[in-house]
LUMLUMMAR-715037 format. One record per residue (C-alpha): residue in one letter; x negated, y, z. Coordinates in steps of 0.001 Angstrom, whole numbers, plus 500000, padded with zeros to 6 digits. Layout:
 residuo     px     py     pz
       A      X      Y      Z
...
END
This chain:
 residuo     px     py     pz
       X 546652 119048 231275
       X 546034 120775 228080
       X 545101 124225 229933
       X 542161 122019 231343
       X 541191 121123 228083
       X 537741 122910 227183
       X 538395 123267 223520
       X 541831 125425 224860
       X 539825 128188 226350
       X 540700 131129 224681
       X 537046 133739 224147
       X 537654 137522 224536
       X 537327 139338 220913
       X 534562 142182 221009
       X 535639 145122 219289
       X 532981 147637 217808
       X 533337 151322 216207
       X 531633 150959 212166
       X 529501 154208 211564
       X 530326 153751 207460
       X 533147 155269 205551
       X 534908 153444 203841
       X 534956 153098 200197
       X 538936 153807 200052
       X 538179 157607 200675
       X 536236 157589 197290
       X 540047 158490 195630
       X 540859 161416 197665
       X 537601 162505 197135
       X 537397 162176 193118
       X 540901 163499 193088
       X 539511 167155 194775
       X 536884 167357 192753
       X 539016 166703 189728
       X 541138 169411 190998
       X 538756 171671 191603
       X 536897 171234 188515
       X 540651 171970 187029
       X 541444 175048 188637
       X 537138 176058 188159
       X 537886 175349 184046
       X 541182 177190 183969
       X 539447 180395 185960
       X 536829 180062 183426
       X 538669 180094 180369
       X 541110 183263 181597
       X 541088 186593 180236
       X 542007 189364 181242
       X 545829 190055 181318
       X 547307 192769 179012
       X 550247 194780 178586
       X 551827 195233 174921
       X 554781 197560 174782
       X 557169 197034 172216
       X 561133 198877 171682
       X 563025 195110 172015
       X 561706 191178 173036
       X 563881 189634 170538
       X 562955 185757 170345
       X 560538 186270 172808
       X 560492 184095 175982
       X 558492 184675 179062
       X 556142 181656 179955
       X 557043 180586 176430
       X 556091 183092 173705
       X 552366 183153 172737
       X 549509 185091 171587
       X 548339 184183 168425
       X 545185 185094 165972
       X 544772 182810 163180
       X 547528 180378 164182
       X 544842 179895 167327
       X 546533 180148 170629
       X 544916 183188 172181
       X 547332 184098 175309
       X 551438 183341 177015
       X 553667 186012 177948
       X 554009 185986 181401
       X 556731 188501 181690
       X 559225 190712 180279
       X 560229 193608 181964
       X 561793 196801 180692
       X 559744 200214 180906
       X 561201 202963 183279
       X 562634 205414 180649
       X 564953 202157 178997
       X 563501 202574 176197
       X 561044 200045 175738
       X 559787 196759 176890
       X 556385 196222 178428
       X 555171 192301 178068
       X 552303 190806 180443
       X 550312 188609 178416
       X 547440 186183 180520
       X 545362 185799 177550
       X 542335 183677 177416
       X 538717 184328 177434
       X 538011 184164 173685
       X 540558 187357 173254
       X 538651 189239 175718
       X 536213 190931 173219
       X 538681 191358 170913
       X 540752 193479 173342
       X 539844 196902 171475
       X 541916 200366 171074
       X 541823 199190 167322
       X 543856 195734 167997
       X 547006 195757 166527
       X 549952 193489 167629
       X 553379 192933 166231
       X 555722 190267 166598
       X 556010 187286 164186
       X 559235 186282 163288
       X 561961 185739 159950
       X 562205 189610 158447
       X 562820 190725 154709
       X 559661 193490 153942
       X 557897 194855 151616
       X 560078 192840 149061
       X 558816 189292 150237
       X 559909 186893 153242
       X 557641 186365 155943
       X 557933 184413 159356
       X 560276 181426 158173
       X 558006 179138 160436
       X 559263 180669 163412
       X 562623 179354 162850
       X 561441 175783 164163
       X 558711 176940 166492
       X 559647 180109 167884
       X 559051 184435 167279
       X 555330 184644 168903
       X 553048 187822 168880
       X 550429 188352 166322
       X 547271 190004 167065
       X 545015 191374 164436
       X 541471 192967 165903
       X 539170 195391 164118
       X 537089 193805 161306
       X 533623 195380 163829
       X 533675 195279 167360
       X 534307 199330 167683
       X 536171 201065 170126
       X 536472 200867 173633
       X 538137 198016 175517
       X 541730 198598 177176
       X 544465 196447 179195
       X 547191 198643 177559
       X 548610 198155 173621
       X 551645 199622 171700
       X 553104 196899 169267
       X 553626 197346 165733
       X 557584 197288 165443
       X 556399 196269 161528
       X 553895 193739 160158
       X 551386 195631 159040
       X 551012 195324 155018
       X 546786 194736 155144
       X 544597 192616 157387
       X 540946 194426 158795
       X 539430 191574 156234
       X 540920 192469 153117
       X 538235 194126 151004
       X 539159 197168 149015
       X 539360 200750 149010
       X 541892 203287 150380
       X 543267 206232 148670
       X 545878 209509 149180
       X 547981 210327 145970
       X 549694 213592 146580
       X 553153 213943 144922
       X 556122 216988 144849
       X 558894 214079 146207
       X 558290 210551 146796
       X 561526 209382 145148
       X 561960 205666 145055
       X 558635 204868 146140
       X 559289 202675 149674
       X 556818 200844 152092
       X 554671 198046 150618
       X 555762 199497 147010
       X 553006 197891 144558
       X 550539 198983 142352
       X 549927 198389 138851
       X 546888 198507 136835
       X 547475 197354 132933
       X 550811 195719 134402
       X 548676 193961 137295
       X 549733 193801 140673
       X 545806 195532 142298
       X 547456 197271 145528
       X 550372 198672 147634
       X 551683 201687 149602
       X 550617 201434 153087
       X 552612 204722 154156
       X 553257 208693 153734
       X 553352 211751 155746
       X 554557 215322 155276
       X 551925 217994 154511
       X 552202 221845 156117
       X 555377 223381 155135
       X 556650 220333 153861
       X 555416 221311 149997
       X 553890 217798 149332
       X 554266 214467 150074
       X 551055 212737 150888
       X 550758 208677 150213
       X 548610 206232 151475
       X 547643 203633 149225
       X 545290 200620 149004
       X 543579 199156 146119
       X 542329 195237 146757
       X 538896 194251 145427
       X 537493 194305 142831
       X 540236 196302 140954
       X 539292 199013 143255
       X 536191 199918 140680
       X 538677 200321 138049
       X 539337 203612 139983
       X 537120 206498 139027
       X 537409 210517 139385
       X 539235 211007 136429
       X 541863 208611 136589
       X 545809 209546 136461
       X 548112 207904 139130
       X 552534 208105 137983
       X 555606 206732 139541
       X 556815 203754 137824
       X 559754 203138 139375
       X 562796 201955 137939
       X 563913 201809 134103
       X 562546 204225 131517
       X 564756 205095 128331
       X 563376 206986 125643
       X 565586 207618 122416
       X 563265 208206 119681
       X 563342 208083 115586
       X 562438 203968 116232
       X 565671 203751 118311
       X 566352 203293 121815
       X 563239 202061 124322
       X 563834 200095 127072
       X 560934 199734 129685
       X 560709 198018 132597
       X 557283 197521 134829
       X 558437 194875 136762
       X 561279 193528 138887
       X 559562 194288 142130
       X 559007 198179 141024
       X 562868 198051 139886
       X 563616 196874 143573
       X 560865 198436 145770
       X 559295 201344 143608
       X 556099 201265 141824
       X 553026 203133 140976
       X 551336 202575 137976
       X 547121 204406 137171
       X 544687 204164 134195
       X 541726 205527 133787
       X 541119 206656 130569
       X 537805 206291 128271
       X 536226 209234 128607
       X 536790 208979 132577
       X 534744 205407 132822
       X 531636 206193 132589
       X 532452 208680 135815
       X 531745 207682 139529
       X 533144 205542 141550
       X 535610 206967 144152
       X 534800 206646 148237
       X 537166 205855 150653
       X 540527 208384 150869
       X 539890 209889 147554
       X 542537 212185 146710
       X 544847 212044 142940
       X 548047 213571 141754
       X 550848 211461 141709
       X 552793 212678 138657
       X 556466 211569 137729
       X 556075 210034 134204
       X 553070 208364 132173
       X 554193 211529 129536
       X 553060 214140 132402
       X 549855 212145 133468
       X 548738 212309 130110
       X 549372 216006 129485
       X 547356 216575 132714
       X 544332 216091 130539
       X 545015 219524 128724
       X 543050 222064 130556
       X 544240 224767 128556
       X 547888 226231 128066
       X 548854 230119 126600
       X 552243 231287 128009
       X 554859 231943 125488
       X 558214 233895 125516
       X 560784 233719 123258
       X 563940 235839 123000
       X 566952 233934 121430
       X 569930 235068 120139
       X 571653 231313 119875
       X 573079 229524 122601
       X 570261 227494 124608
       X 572501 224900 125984
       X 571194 221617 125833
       X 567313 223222 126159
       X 565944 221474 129710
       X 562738 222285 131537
       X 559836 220150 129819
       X 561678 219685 126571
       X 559181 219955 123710
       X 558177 223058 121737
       X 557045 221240 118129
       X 555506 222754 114808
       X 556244 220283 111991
       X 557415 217735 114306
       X 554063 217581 116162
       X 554300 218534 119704
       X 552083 221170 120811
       X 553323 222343 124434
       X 556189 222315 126495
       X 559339 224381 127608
       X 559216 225833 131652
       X 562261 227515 131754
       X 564613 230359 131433
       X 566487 233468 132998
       X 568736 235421 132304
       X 568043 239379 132446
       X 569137 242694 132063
       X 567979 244522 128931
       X 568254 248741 130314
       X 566756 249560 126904
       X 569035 247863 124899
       X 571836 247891 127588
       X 572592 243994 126672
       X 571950 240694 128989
       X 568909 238350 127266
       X 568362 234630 128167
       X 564081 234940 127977
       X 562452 231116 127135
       X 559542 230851 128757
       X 556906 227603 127303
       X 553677 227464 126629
       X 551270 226519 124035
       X 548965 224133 124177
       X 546076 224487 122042
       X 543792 221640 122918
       X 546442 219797 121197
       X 545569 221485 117365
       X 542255 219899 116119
       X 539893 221895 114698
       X 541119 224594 117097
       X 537605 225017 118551
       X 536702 226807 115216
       X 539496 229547 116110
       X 537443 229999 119587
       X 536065 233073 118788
       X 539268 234657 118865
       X 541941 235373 121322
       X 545225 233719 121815
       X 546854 236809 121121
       X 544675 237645 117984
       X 545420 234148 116627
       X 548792 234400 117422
       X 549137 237545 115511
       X 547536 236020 112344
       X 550296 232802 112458
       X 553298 235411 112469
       X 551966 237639 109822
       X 552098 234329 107911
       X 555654 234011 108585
       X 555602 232050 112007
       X 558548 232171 114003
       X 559948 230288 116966
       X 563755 228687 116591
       X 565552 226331 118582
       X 566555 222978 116997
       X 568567 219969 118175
       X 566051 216896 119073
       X 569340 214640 119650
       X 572754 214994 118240
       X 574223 212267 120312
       X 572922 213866 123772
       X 572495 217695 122058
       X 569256 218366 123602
       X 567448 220947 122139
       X 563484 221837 121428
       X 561566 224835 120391
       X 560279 224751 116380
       X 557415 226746 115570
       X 557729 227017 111895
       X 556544 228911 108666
       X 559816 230516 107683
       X 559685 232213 103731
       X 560378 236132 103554
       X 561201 236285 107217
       X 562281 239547 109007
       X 559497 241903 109700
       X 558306 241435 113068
       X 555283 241904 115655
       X 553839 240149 118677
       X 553627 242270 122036
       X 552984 241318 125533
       X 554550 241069 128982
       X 551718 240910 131075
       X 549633 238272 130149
       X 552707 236031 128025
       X 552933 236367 124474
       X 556435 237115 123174
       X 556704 235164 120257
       X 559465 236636 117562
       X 562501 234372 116870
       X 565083 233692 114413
       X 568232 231740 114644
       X 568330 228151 114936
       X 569373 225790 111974
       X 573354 225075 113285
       X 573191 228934 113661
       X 571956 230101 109899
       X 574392 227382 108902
       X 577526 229362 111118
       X 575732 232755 109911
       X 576389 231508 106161
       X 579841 230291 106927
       X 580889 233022 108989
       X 580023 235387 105747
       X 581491 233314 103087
       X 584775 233535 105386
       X 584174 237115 105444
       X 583869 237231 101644
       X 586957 235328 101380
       X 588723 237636 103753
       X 587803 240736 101581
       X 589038 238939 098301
       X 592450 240986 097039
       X 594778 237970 098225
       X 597928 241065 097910
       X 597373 241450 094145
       X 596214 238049 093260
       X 599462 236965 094608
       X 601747 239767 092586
       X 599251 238445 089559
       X 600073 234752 090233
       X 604092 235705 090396
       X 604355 237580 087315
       X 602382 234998 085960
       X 604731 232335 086637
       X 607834 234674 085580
       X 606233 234855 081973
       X 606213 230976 082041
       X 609489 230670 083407
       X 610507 232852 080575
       X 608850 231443 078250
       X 610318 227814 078927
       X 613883 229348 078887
       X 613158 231129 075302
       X 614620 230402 072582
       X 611290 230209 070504
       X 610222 227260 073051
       X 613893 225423 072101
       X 613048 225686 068123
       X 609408 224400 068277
       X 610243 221342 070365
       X 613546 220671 067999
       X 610464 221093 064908
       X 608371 219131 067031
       X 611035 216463 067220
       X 611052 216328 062855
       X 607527 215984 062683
       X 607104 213054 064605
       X 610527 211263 063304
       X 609159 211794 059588
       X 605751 210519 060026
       X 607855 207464 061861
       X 609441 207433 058466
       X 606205 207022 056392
       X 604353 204787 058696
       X 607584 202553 058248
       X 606877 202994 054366
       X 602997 202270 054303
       X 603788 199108 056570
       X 606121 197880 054257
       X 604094 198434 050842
       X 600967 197085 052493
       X 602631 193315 053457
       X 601758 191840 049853
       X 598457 193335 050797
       X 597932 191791 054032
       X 599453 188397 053153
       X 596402 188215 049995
       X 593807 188712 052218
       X 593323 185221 053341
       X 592646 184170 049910
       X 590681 187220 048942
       X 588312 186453 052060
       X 587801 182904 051283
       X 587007 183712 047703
       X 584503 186155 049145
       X 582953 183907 051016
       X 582803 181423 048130
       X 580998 183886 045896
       X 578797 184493 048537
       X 577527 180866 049331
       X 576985 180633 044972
       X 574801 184019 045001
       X 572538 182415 048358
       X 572502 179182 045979
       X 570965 181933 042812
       X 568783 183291 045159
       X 567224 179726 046503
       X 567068 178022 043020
       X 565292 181837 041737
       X 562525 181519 044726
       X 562147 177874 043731
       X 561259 178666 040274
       X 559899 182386 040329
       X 558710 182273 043962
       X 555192 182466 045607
       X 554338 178562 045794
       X 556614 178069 041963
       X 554608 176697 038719
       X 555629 179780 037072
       X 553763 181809 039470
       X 550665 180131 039558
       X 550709 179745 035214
       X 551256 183575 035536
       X 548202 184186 037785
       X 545919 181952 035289
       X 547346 183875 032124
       X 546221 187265 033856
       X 542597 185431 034790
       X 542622 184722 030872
       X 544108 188422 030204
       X 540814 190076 032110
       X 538354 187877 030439
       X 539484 188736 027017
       X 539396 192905 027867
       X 535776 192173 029230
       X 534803 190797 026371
       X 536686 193555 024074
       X 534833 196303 026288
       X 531855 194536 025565
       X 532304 194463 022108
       X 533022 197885 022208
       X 529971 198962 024050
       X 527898 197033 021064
       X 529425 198532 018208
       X 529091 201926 019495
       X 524862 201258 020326
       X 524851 199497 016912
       X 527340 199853 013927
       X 525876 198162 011577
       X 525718 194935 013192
       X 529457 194855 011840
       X 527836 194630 007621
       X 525140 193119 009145
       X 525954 190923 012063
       X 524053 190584 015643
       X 521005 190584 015616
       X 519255 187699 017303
       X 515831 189539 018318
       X 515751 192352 020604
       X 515398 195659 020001
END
C-alpha cells in the first residue's frame, strides 16, 4: 500500500520563535520620526500669538488672511471675534518666530487692501490675492515687547526707513490742506503732511510734516513755509496771472517753502522744528520786515472796496499794508468817523537807515510839512478795490500830525473820483447860481426884435434890392460872355503861334551859345586878343617908366650902356 511506502511518511514541522524584528517595522518607524521631527520644526518656528484690534475685518478671513512684512509671510489669523463693547474686532494672529522680536509697542499694523489715499491708489494686488495685514516695526529695536496692538484704520503715509526730517508748521486755519497733502520745494515734490492737531484754546492749527532726504538740508532757520493750494489769480498792469502748483495741490492741498539767500548760510534745523505756515507767498515774504509804524487815517470818502491787506503805495511803490477799519463816534465833533488803520513799513524805503537817527513820528512830521498826505485810490476799476496813496500833494490844506497812543494819524485829503465829484458838484453849483430868470426874459425879447425885424417892412425892401442886384450882374455876366466868344475861339491859334515863337527864340539862343559860347572860336580869339591887349600896356608902362628916368633918350635914343 502506498501508506507503507517509506518515502510517504509525512515528518512533523518544528516551529521556532525569531528574536529579530523585522525589517517591515522600519516604515512605521521612519514615519514617527518624520512626524515628530514635523510637529518639533513647526513648534520651533512659532511665535508667539498676538492680538491686533481693528473697528471692521473687511476682506479678512480667519485661517486665511496673513501677516505680512516685506511681502514675507510673517503670521495667519487664527480668529475673528468681535470685542465686548461692539465696537471693534480683536484678530488672533499665530505668528512665526522671526516676528517675535519685532513684536514692539512701536509696531504698527494696518490692513492692506484697494483704497484711494493720499491722492494715489494703493493695494490693487489684493484684488487677486486677498486684503492681508501689514506690519511695519520700529527702524531700532526700542520699546518693550507686548501680545496686544491697535491697527492703523489708515496706511500710514512714511515707513520707519525713510530718511528725512520731521517738522511742525503752525498756521491760523488749515484750509484745504488734507492728509498726505505734498510739499514743494522750487516746484519739487520733497515731502508730505503726515497729520494736525488742535493747540490750547483752539487758536492754532499745528501740522505735522515730513521732509525726505536730502531735500531736508534745504531747510534752515530762516526759511518761510505758505499754503499753495489751489489756483492763484492776480490782476496786475501785465494782465491777468494764472498760477497753478500742481494738479495734486489743486486736488489734495499743497505747501510750498524757500529759503531765501541770506537764510542759507544759517543752521540746519533738528527734528520737530517749528515755522509759520502763512496763507500766500505775498505774506511769507513780508514776514521778512521786522519793522512796521502804525498809521491812522481819517477819510472823508467812501472806503468801500478798501479790504484788510490791500496796499498802502507812495508813487506806486508799495510800502506797507492796510489792517482795518471801524467805525466810531466823534463826541468832539458830534459826527460818526470810519478810522483806517495800516501801517508803514520802512524797511521797505532804501536808504532809510540814514533817517535812523530820528523817530517815526519826527520823520513823519518832516514828509507832511512837505505836502504829504494820505488818499484813497482805486487799484482796479473792474473789481473797485481800493488802496491807500501816500503822495506829495501841491499847496495842500494846512495840517499837523498828532498821536493816538502810539499810532500816527496821518492827515488826509479826498481821493481822486472824489476831487473829481468835488469839482463837478461846484461847477453844478455855479451853474445853479447863473440868472437862468433873466437870461430867459433876455433870450425872449431877443427873439421878439427878430421876429420883428423879419416882419418889417425895411427887411421886405432890402431883399426886393437884393433881388436887382443879383438879376443885373446876371445881365452883365451874360454881356461879358458874349463879347468874349471871338476871344475864346482865337486862342487856339494865338497859343500855337506862341509856342511857335517860342521853339525859334530856343533855336536863337542855341545857335548864340554855339557861336558866342564858352567852348565857341569867338571866345577863345577873344581871350588871345586880351593876352595881346596886356602885353602891349606892359610894354606902354614900361615905356613910360623909361621916359620919365630918362627924357632925352627920346632926341637921343636908348642908350645901349648902363648907367
Amino acid at each position: 500500500m502506498v501508506l507503507d511506502h517509506p518515502e510517504a511518511r509525512v515528518t512533523t514541522a518544528k516551529v521556532g520563535r525569531s528574536r529579530r524584528l523585522s525589517p517591515i517595522w522600519a516604515i512605521p518607524i521612519v514615519t514617527v520620526l518624520i512626524a515628530g521631527f514635523l510637529v518639533w520644526h513647526t513648534y520651533s518656528q512659532r511665535g508667539p500669538t498676538i492680538t491686533i484690534t481693528f473697528r471692521g475685518a473687511e476682506g479678512l478671513t480667519a485661517g486665511q488672511s496673513q501677516l505680512r512684512y516685506r511681502d514675507v509671510v510673517m503670521g495667519t489669523v487664527q480668529e475673528i471675534v468681535l470685542s465686548q463693547d461692539l465696537q471693534h474686532v480683536t484678530m488672533t494672529v499665530r505668528t512665526t518666530r522671526a516676528a517675535e522680536p519685532l513684536l514692539t509697542e512701536n509696531t504698527r499694523f494696518w490692513v492692506v487692501k484697494p483704497r484711494l489715499f493720499a491722492g494715489s491708489i494703493s493695494g490693487l494686488d489684493t484684488l487677486l490675492s486677498g486684503s492681508y495685514i501689514q506690519m511695519a516695526p520700529a527702524l531700532t529695536a526700542s520699546g518693550e515687547h507686548t501680545r496686544h496692538f491697535i491697527g492703523l484704520e489708515d496706511p500710514p503715509l512714511l515707513t520707519a526707513e525713510e530718511p528725512g526730517r520731521s517738522i511742525l508748521l503752525r498756521a491760523d486755519r488749515i484750509g484745504s490742506i488734507s492728509l498726505g497733502s505734498p510739499i514743494f520745494y522750487r516746484d519739487l515734490d520733497v515731502g508730505q503732511v503726515m497729520g494736525w492737531d488742535l493747540s490750547d484754546m483752539a487758536e492754532s492749527v499745528t501740522i505735522h510734516a515730513f521732509i525726505r532726504a536730502p531735500f531736508d538740508r534745504y531747510v534752515r532757520e530762516g526759511s518761510r513755509f505758505w499754503n499753495a493750494s489751489g489756483v492763484s489769480v492776480k490782476m496786475g498792469a501785465e494782465g491777468i496771472q494764472l498760477q497753478v502748483e500742481s494738479l495734486r495741490a489743486l486736488l489734495l492741498g499743497g505747501i510750498a517753502f524757500e529759503t531765501p539767500e541770506a537764510a542759507r548760510n544759517g543752521r540746519q534745523i533738528q527734528n520737530d522744528a517749528t515755522f509759520r505756515l502763512y496763507a500766500t507767498q505775498d505774506a511769507a515774504n513780508s514776514a521778512a520786515i521786522t519793522r512796521r509804524v502804525p498809521v491812522v487815517s481819517y477819510f472823508t470818502d467812501s472806503i468801500s472796496g478798501l479790504a484788510p491787506g490791500a496796499p498802502v503805495t507812495f508813487q506806486g511803490v508799495r510800502i506797507g499794508e492796510v489792517l482795518g477799519y471801524d467805525l466810531v463816534y466823534d463826541a468832539t465833533t458830534q459826527r460818526l468817523r470810519v478810522p483806517v488803520r495800516y501801517e508803514i513799513e520802512p524797511e521797505r524805503v532804501a536808504g532809510s537807515i540814514n533817517a535812523q537817527g530820528r523817530t517815526a513820528l519826527e520823520n513823519a512830521r518832516l514828509l507832511v510839512q512837505q505836502g504829504m498826505r494820505a488818499r484813497l485810490m482805486s487799484s482796479n476799476l473792474i473789481t473797485g478795490q481800493q488802496q491807500i496813496a501816500l503822495e506829495m500833494i501841491e499847496n495842500p490844506p494846512p495840517a499837523e500830525i498828532t498821536m493816538q497812543g502810539n499810532v500816527i494819524v496821518m492827515p488826509s485829503v479826498p481821493g481822486q473820483f472824489a476831487s473829481i465829484m468835488e469839482g463837478v458838484n461846484r461847477v453844478l453849483t455855479s451853474i445853479e447860481g447863473m440868472p437862468w430868470a433873466d437870461i430867459g426874459r433876455n433870450v425872449d425879447s431877443t427873439v421878439a426884435g427878430v421876429n420883428e425885424l423879419i416882419r418889417g417892412p425895411e427887411l421886405r425892401q432890402s431883399l426886393a434890392g437884393l433881388n436887382s442886384t443879383l438879376t443885373a450882374a446876371e445881365e452883365m455876366i451874360r454881356h461879358i460872355d458874349a463879347a468874349a466868344q471871338p476871344a475864346l475861339r482865337g486862342l487856339p491859334q494865338m497859343m500855337a503861334n506862341l509856342n511857335a515863337t517860342v521853339v525859334q527864340a530856343n533855336r536863337l539862343v542855341a545857335s548864340a551859345n554855339r557861336g558866342y559860347g564858352e567852348d565857341s572860336q569867338f571866345q577863345r580869339d577873344l581871350e588871345r586878343m586880351l593876352e595881346q591887349i596886356t602885353v602891349a600896356a606892359r610894354s606902354l608902362r614900361s615905356l613910360v617908366d623909361q621916359l620919365n628916368r630918362n627924357p632925352e633918350s627920346l632926341i637921343r635914343g636908348r642908350s645901349t650902356q648902363g648907367p
